[in-house]
Each structure stands twice: as structure tokens, then as C-alpha cells.
Backbone bond lengths (Angstrom), bond angles and torsions (degrees), N, CA, C in turn:
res aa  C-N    CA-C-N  psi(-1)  N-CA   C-N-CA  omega(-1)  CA-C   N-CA-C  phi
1 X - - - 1.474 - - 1.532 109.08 -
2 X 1.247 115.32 133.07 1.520 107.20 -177.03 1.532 124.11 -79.51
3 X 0.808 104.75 153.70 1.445 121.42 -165.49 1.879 106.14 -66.46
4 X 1.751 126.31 120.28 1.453 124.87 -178.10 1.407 109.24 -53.14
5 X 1.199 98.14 156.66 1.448 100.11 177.50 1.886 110.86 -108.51
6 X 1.640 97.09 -10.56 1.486 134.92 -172.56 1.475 102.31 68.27
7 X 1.446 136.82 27.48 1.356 122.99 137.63 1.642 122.83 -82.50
8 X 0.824 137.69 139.07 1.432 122.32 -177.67 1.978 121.66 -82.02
9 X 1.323 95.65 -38.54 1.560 92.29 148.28 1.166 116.96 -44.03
10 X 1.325 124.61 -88.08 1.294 135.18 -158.52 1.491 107.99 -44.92
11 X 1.289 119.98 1.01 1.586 104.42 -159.91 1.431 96.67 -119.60
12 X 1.715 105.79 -8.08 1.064 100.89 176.67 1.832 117.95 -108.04
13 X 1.142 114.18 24.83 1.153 131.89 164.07 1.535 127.41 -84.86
14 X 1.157 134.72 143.97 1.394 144.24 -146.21 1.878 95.06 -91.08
15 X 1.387 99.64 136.98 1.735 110.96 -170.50 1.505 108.97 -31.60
16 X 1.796 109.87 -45.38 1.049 123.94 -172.68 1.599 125.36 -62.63
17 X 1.762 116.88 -27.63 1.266 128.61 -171.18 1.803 85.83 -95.12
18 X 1.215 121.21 -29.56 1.573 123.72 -164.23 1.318 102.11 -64.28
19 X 1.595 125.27 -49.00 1.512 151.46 -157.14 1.675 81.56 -64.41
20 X 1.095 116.33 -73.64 1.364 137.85 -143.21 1.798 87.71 -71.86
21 X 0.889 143.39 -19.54 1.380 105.47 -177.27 1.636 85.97 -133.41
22 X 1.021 123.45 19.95 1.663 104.46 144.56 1.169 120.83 -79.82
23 X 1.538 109.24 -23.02 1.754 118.44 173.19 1.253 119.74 -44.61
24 X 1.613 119.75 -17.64 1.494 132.02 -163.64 1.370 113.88 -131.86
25 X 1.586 109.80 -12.10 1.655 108.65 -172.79 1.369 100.76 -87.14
26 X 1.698 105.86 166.71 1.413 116.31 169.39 1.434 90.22 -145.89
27 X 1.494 95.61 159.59 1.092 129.45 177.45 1.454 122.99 -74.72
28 X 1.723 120.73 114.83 1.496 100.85 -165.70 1.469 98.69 -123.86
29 X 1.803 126.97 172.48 1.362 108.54 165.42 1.911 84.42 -111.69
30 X 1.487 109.58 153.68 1.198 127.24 160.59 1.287 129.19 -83.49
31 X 1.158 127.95 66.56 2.116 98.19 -173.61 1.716 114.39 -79.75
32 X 1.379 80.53 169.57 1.809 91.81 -166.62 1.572 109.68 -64.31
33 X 1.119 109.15 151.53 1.720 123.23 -135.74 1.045 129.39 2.72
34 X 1.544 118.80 71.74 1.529 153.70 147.98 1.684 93.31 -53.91
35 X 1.261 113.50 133.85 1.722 123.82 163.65 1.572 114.16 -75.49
36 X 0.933 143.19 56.70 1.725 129.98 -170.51 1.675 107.02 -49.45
37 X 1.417 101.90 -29.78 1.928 93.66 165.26 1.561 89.08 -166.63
38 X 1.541 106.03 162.48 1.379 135.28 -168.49 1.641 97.01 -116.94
39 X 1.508 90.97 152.14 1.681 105.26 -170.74 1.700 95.21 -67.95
40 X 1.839 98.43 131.44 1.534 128.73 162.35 1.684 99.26 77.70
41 X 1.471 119.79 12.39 1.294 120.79 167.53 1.827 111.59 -74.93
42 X 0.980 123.71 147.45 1.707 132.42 179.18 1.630 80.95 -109.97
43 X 1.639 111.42 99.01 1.095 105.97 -162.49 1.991 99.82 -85.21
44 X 1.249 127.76 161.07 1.098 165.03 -161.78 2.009 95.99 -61.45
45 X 1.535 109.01 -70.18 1.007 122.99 -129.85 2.454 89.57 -135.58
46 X 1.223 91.26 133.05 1.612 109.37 161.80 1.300 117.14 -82.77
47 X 1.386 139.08 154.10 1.420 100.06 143.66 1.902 96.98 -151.22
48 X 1.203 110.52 150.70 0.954 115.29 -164.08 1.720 99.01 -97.11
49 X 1.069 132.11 113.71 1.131 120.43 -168.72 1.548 130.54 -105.73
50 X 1.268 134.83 138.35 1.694 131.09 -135.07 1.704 90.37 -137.14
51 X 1.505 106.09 -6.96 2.165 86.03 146.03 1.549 95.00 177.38
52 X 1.131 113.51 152.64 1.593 117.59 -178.04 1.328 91.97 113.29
53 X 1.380 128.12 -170.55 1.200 171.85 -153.42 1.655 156.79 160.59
54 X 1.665 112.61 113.43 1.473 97.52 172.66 1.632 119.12 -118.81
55 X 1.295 82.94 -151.95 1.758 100.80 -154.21 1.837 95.42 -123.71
56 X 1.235 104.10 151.79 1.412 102.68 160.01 1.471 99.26 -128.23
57 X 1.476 108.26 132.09 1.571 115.23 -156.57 1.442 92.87 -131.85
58 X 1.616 101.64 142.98 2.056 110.01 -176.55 1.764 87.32 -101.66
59 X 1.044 114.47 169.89 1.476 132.02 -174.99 1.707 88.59 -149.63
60 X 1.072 97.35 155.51 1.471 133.15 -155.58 1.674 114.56 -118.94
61 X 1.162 149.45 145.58 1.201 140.74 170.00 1.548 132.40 -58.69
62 X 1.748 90.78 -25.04 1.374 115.53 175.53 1.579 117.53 -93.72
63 X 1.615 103.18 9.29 1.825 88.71 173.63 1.650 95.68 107.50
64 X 1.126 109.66 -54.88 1.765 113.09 -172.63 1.400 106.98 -44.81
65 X 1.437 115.97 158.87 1.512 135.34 -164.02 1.814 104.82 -140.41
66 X 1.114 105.56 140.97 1.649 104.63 168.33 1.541 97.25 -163.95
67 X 1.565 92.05 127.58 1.737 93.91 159.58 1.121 130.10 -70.93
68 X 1.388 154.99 131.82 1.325 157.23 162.20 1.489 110.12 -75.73
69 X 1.660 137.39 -64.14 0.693 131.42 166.70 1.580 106.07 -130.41
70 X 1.828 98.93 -155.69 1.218 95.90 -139.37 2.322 83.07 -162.55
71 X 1.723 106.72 120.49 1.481 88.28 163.48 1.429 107.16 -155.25
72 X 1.710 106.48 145.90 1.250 87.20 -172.10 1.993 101.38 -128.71
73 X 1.508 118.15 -98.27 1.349 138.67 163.02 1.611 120.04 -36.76
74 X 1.855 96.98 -44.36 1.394 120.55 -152.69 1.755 95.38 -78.53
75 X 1.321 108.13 -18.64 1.944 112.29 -164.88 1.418 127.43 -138.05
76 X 1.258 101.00 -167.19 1.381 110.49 155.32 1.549 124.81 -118.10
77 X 1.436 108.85 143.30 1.391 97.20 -176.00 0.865 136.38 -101.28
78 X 1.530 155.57 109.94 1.508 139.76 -122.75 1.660 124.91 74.45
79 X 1.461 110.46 4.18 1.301 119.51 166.33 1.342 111.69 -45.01
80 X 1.685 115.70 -42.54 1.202 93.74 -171.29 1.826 140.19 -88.32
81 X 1.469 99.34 34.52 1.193 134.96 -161.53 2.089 97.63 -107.30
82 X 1.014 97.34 -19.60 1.640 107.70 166.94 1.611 111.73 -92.04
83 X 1.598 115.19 15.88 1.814 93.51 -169.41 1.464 98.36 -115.38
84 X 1.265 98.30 -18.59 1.890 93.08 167.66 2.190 101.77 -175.79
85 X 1.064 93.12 -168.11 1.580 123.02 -161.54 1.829 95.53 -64.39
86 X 1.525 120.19 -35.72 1.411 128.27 -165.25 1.569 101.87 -75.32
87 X 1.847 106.06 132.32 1.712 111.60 -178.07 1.998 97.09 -87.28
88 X 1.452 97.03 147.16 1.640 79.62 -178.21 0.945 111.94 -87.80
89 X 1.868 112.62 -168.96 1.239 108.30 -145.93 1.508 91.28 -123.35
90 X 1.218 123.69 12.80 1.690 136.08 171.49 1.550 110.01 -97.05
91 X 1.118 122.33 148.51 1.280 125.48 154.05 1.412 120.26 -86.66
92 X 1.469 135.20 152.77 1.326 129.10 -168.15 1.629 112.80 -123.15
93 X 1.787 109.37 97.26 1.361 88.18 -171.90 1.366 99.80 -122.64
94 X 1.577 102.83 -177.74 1.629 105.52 176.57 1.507 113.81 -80.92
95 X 1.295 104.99 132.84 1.785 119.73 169.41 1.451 118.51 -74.72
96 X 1.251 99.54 -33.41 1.776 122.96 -147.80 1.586 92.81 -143.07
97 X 1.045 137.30 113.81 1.296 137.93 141.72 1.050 120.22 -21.22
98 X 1.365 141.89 150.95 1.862 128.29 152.85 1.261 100.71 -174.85
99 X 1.311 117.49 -106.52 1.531 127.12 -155.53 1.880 115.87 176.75
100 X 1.071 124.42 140.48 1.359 121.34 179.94 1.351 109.40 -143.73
101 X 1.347 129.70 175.87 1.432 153.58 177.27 2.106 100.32 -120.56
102 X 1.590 82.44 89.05 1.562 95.15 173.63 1.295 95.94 -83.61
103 X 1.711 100.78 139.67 1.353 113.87 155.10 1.729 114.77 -136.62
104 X 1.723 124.62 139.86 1.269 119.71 160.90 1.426 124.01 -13.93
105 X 1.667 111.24 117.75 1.691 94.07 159.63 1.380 139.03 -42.30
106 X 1.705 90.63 -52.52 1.397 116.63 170.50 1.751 115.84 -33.53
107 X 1.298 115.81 -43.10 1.204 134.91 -151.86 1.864 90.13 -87.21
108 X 1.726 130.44 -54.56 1.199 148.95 119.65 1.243 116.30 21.92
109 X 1.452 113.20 -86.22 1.451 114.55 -160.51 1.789 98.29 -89.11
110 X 1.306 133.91 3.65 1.339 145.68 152.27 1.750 110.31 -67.93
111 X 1.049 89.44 -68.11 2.243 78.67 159.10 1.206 117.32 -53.90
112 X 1.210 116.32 -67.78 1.654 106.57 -162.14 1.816 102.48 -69.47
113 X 1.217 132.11 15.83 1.102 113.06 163.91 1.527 114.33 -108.63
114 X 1.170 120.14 -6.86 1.850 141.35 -141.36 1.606 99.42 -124.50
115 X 1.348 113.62 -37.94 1.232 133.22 -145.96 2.170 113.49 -111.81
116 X 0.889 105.68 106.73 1.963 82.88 -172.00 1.459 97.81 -91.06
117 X 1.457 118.93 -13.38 1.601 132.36 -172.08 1.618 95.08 -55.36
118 X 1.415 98.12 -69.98 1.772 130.07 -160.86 2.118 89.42 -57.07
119 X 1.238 92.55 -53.81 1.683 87.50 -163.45 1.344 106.23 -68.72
120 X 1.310 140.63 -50.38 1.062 151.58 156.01 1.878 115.59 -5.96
121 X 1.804 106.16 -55.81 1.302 112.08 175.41 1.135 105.90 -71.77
122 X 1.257 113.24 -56.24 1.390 110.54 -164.75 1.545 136.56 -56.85
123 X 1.820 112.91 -7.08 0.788 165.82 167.53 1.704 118.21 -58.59
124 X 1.848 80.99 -88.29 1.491 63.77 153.99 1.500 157.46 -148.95
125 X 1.743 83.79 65.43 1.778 105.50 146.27 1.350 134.30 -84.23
126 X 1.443 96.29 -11.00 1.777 116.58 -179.92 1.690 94.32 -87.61
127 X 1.086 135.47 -23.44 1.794 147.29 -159.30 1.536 82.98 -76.54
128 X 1.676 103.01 -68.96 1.702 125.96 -161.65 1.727 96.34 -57.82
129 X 1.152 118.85 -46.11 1.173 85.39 -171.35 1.614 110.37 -107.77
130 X 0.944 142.48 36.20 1.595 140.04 176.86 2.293 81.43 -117.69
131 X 1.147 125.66 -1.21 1.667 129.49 147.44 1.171 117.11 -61.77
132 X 0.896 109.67 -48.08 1.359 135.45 -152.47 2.010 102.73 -83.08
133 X 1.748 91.12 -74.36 1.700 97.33 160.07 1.116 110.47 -36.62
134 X 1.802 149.71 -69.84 1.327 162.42 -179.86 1.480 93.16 -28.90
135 X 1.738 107.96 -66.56 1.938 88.12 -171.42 1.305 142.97 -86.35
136 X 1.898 98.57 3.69 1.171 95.52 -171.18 1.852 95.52 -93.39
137 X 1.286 106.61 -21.62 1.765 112.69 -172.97 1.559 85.33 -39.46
138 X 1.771 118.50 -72.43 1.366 121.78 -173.95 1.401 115.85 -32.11
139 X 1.806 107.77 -42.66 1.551 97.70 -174.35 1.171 128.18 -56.77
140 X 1.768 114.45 -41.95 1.386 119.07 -173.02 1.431 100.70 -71.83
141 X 1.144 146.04 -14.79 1.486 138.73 168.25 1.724 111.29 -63.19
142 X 1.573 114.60 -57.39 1.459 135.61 -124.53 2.008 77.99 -107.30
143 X 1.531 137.65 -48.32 1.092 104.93 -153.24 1.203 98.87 -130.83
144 X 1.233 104.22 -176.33 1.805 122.24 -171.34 1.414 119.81 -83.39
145 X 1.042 126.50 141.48 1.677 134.59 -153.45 1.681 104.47 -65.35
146 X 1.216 123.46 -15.53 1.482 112.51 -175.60 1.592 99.78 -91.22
147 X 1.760 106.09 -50.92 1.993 91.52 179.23 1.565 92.03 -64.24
148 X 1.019 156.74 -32.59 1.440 146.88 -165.99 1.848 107.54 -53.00
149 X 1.294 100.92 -51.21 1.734 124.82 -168.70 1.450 87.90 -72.89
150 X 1.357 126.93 -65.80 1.450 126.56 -158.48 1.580 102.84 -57.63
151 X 1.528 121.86 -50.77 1.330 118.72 -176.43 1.774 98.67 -54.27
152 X 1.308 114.56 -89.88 1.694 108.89 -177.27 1.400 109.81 -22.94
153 X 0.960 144.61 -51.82 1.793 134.00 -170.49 1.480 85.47 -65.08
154 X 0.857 127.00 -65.32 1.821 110.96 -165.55 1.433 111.81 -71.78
155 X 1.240 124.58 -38.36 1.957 95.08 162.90 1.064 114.60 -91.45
156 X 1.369 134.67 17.96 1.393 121.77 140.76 1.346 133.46 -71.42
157 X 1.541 95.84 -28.22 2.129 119.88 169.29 1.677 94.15 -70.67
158 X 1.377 128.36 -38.32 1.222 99.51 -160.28 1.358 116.50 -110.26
159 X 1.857 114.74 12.28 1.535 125.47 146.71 1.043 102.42 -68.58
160 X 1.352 131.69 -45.19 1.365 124.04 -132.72 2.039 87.14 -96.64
161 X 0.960 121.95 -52.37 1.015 133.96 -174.48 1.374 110.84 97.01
162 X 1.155 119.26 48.19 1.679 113.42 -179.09 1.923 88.49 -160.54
163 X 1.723 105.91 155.92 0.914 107.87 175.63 1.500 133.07 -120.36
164 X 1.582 92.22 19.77 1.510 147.72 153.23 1.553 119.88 -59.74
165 X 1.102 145.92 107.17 1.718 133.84 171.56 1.284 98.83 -129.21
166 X 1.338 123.76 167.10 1.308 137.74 160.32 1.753 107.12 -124.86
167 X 1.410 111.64 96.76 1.501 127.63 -169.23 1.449 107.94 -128.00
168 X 1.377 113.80 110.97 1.828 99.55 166.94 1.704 99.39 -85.56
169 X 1.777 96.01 -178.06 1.115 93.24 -168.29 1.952 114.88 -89.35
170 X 1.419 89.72 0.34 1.681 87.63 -176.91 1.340 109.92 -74.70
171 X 1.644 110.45 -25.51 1.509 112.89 -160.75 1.760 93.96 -102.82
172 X 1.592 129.43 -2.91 1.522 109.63 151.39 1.171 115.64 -79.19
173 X 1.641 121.50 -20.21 1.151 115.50 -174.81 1.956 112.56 -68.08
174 X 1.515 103.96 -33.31 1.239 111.19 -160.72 1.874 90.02 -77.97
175 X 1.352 117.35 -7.18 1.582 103.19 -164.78 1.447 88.19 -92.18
176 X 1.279 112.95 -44.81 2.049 111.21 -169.61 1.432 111.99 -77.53
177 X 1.244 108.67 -8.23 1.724 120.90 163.24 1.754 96.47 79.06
178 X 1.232 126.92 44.59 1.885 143.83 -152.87 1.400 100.76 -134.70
179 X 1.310 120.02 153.65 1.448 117.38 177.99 1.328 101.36 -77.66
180 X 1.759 119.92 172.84 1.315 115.23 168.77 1.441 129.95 -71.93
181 X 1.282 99.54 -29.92 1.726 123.22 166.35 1.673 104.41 -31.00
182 X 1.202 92.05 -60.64 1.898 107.39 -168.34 1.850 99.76 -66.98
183 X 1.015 127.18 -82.68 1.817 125.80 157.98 1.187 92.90 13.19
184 X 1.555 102.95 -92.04 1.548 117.28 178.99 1.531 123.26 0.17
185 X 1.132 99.69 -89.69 1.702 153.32 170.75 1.683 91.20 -24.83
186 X 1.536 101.35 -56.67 1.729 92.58 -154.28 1.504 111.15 -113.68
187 X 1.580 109.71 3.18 1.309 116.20 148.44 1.534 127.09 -63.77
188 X 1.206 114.57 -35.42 1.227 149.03 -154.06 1.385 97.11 -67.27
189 X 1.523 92.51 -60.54 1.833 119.21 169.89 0.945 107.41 -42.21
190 X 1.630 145.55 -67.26 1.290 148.05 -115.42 1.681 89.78 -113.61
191 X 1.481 109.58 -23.26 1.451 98.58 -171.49 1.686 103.37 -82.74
192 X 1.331 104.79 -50.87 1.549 97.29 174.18 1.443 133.85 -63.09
193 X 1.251 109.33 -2.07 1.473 130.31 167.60 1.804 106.15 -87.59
194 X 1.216 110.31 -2.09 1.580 113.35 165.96 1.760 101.32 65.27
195 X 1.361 117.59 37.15 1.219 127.55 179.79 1.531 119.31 -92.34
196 X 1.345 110.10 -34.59 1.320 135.89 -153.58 1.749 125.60 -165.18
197 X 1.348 101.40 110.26 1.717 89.38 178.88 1.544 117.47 -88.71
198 X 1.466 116.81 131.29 1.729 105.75 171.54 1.241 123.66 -157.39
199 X 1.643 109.15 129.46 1.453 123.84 -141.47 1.790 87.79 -135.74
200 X 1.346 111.72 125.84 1.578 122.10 167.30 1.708 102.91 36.75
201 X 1.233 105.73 62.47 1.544 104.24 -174.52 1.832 138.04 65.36
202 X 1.627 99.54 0.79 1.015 104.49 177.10 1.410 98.95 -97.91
203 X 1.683 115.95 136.76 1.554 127.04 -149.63 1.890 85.38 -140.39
204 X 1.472 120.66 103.18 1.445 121.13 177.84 1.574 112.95 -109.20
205 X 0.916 145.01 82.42 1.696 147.97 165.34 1.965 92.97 -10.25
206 X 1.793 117.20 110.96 1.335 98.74 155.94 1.308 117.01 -107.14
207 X 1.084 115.99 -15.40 1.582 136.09 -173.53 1.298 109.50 -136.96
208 X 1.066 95.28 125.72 2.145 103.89 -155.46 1.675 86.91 -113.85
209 X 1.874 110.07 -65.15 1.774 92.33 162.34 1.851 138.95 -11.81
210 X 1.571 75.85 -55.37 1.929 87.31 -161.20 1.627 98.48 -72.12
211 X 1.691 107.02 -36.16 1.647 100.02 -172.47 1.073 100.00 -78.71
212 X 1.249 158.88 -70.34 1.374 132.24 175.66 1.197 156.60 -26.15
213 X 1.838 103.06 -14.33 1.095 140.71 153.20 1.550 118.31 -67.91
214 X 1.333 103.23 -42.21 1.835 100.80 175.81 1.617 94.61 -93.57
215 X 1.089 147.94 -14.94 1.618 139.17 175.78 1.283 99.05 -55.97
216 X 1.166 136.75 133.18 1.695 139.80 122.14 1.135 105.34 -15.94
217 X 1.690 106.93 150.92 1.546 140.80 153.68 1.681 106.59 -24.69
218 X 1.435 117.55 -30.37 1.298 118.73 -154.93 1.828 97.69 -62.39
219 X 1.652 101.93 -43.33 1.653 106.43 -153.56 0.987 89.20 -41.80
220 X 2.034 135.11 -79.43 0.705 153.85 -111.46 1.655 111.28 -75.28
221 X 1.601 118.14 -19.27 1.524 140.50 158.07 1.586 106.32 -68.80
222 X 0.840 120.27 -21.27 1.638 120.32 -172.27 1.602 89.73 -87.71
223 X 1.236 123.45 -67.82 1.585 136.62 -136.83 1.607 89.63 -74.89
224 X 1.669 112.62 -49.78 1.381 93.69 -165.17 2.115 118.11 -78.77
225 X 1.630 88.17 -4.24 1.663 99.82 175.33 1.602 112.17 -65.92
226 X 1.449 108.34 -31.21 1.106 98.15 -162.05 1.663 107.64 -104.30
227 X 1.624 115.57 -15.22 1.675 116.62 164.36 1.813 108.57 -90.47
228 X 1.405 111.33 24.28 1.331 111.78 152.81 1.608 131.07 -113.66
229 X 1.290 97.07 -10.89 1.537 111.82 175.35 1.343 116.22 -70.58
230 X 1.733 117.63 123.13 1.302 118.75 162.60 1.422 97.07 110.66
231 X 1.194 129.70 -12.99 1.955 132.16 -170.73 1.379 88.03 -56.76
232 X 1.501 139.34 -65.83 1.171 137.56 -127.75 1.381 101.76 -44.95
């Protein structure tokens, strides 16, 4: 059985597509809010990432921040820079510190055109998560800031794969697109509800039951998108 590479794409690719683009990857470290690309950049570099997690976040004229999505273990990041000619309109930074297997775009959009293996995934993890984007857009409209907070801490635990984060509260505020006041407010909640411990930005999942219980409908579109990817 071959040996993980700890991306989950990548591991699910055939020896032959695996061979071939380790020939080109390098080894990178990520720290937390690292830029992997800047808004309307045709960014440089993919990277398939093997622990940590980011966000691709819109900014506003007025300063405001909101995440759209979100990739970590489950993908690639900047995939969607292989679906046509348009630079996006998110910036791509790190959430989570970790580490990835950068590879050339250039090198990228040569698979997914050559390749039905490569395009195929990439496909559809870009499917899973522009689902995913679709329900949470609704969420930040449709629900209340604590299931809002509770859902994000848990698919951020379950990109990231740890139930461990290091999050202050300005930068959840800037991900749920919420003042910090409110963060505040509904952390506060979740901790005295024995849901969650959090001390100077350290944010630990203790009760994963109970928070899923205060998450919205939304989690449950995230969680099962991402333990369905790759079955085929």
C-alpha cells in the first residue's frame, strides 16, 4: 500500500499520476496568514496541502472580510485557477498553519488537460466545494451567529483534522464577516455551555456532540461533501 502523502487527493491518485507530480513538487511550510495568492493574481503555484488550512476570503471596499470557502487535507488549493482564463476574485490565505506539496500551475493546467485522472479530481473537489460555498452564502444570511461560529469551528476541525485551532477573535470575526464584539459574545456562549475551551486564541473542540448540536443544518452539507469525495 503506498505510503500517504497526507493530502487526501493526492493519495488518491494512481502511482503513475503520483510519480509524475512529485517530480515537480516541493516541500513548503505555510504559516498562519501566509497569502498563497492575492486578489485577481493568476497565482504562480498549487499546492496540495498535507496539514493546516485556508480560506479564500472577499474583502470589501469598506474594510469588511468574509470567507467564501475554505481548503485544507481534502484538496488542492488554487485548483480553481485550472477552470478557465478568469483570476479570482478571493484572496487565498492560511487559516491554520501547516505545510503543503507546492507544485507549478503551469505544470497543473498540463494535467488537467492531458490527464482525465487529474481532471476528474479536481473536478470534483471544485463541485464539493462551490456546494458547500452555495450553503454557507445562505448561512450567513439565514442563521444566528452562535450556530454560524459552531458550524465553522467544526469544518475547520474537520479540514484541518485536529480539534485544536489557534484563532483570535478578530480573524473569526473577519472569516464569518461579524463584528468582533459578536465572536466575543458567542464564544463566550459556547464556552460556558462546556462546548469549547478558549484561552488567548487558543480555540479546542471539547464536545464535538453538543457543538454540532448548536451548528446549523449547514455543517452537516460540509461534513458529508467532504467523506464523499474520492469513493468513485
Amino acid at each position: 500500500m503506498p505510503v500517504s502523502t497526507g493530502n487526501h487527493m493526492l493519495d488518491a491518485f494512481s502511482p503513475a499520476l503520483r510519480a509524475a507530480i512529485a517530480g515537480v513538487a516541493e516541500p513548503v511550510s505555510l504559516p498562519q496568514s501566509f497569502h498563497l495568492a492575492t486578489v485577481e493574481e493568476l497565482q504562480p503555484y498549487l499546492y496540495f496541502i498535507t496539514k493546516g488550512l485556508c480560506s479564500m476570503v472577499i474583502s470589501m471596499q469598506d474594510g469588511r472580510t468574509a470567507e467564501v470557502a475554505m481548503c485544507g487535507k481534502d484538496g488542492l488549493a488554487g485548483s480553481l485557477s485550472l477552470l478557465g482564463p478568469q483570476c479570482c476574485a478571493a484572496a487565498t490565505v492560511m487559516q491554520v498553519g501547516g505545510q503543503a506539496l507546492r507544485v507549478p500551475r503551469r505544470s497543473g493546467e498540463a494535467w488537467f488537460l492531458q490527464s482525465t485522472e487529474f481532471r476528474c479530481y479536481v473536478l470534483e473537489w471544485a463541485q464539493m466545494a462551490w456546494n458547500v460555498s452555495l450553503q454557507t452564502s445562505a448561512c450567513g444570511l439565514l442563521h444566528h451567529a452562535e450556530s454560524r461560529l459552531a458550524r465553522w469551528l467544526l469544518m475547520s476541525a474537520d479540514r484541518a483534522e485536529s480539534d485544536q485551532l489557534y484563532l483570535t477573535q478578530e480573524f473569526l470575526a473577519e472569516m464569518l464577516g461579524t463584528q468582533r464584539t459578536t465572536v466575543a459574545s458567542v464564544a463566550s456562549d459556547l464556552k460556558r455551555k462546556g462546548l469549547i475551551e478558549y484561552v488567548r486564541g487558543n480555540v479546542k473542540i471539547i464536545n464535538r456532540s453538543g457543538l454540532e448540536n448548536a451548528a446549523c443544518e449547514c455543517y452537516e452539507v460540509s461534513r458529508k461533501g467532504i467523506a464523499t469525495l474520492y469513493r468513485a
